[in-house]
C-alpha positions as CSV (number, residue, x, y, z in Angstrom):
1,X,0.0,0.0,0.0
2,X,1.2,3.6,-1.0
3,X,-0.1,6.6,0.3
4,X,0.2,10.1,-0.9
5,X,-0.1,12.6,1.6
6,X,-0.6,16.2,0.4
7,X,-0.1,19.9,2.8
8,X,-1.5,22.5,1.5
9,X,-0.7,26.0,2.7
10,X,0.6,29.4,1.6
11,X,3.9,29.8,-0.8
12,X,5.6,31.4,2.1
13,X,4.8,29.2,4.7
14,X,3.2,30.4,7.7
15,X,4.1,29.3,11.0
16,X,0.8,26.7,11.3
17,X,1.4,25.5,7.4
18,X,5.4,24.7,8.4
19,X,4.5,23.1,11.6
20,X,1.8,20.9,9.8
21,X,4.3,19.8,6.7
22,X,6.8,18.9,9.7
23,X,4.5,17.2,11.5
24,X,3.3,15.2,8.2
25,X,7.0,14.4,7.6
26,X,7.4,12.9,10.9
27,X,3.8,11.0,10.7
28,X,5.2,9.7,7.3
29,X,8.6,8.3,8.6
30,X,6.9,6.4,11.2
31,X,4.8,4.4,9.0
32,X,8.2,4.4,6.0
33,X,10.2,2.6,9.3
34,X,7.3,-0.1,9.0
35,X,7.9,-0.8,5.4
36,X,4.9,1.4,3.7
37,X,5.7,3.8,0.8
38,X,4.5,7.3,1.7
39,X,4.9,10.6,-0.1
40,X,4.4,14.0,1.2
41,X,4.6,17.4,-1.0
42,X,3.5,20.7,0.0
43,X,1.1,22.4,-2.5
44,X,0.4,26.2,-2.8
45,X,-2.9,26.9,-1.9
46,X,-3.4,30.1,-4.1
47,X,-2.2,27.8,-7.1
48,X,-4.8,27.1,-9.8
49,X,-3.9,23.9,-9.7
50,X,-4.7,23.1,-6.5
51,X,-7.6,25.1,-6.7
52,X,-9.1,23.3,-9.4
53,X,-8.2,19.8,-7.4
54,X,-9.6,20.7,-3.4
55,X,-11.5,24.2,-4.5
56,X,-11.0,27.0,-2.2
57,X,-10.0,26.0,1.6
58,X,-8.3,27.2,4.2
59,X,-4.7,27.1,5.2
60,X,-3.5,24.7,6.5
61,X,-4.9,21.8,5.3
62,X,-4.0,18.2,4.3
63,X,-5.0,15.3,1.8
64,X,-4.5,11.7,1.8
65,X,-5.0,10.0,-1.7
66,X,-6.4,13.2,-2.9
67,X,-8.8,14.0,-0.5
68,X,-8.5,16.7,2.2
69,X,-9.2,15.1,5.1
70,X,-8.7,18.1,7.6
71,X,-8.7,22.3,6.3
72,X,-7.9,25.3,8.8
73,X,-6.1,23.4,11.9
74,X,-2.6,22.2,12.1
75,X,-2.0,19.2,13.1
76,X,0.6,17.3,15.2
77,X,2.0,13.9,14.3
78,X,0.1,11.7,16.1
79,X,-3.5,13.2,14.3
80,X,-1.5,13.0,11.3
81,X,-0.4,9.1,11.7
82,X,-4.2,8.2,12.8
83,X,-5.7,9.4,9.3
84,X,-2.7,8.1,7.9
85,X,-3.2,4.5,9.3
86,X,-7.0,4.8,8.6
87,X,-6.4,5.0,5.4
88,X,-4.2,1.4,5.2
């Protein structure tokens, strides 16, 4: 099982956006150390892109698999590696 797990936030990252993407980097090498292939990338949430893919949310926010699964909070590891897990 692979899972892609996406932060959004602004370009210039705000403190809450940094924390989060840390805190999704740390979520992700728990479940790597246990042998499942994880992903994380930090998207621009002004992008069109990214817009066209989630619509218009709030910073910080995160997707697993492509869908955003929490918008507007940040989130420490351990919320992060319980949706993560869910997701397995």
């Amino acid at each position: 099982m692979s899972l892609k797990i996406e932060v959004i936030g602004v370009n210039t990252p705000c403190p809450r956006c940094k924390k989060t993407e840390e805190n999704a980097k740390k979520a992700a090498a728990k479940l790597i150390a246990e042998g499942v292939t994880v992903e994380v990338a930090k998207l621009d949430v002004t992008a069109k892109e990214t817009i066209s893919k989630y619509g218009v949310i709030l910073a910080p926010a995160l997707a697993i698999n492509g869908a955003v699964k929490i918008m507007g909070k940040e989130l420490d590891a351990g919320v992060i590696e319980r949706l993560l897990r869910k997701e397995l």
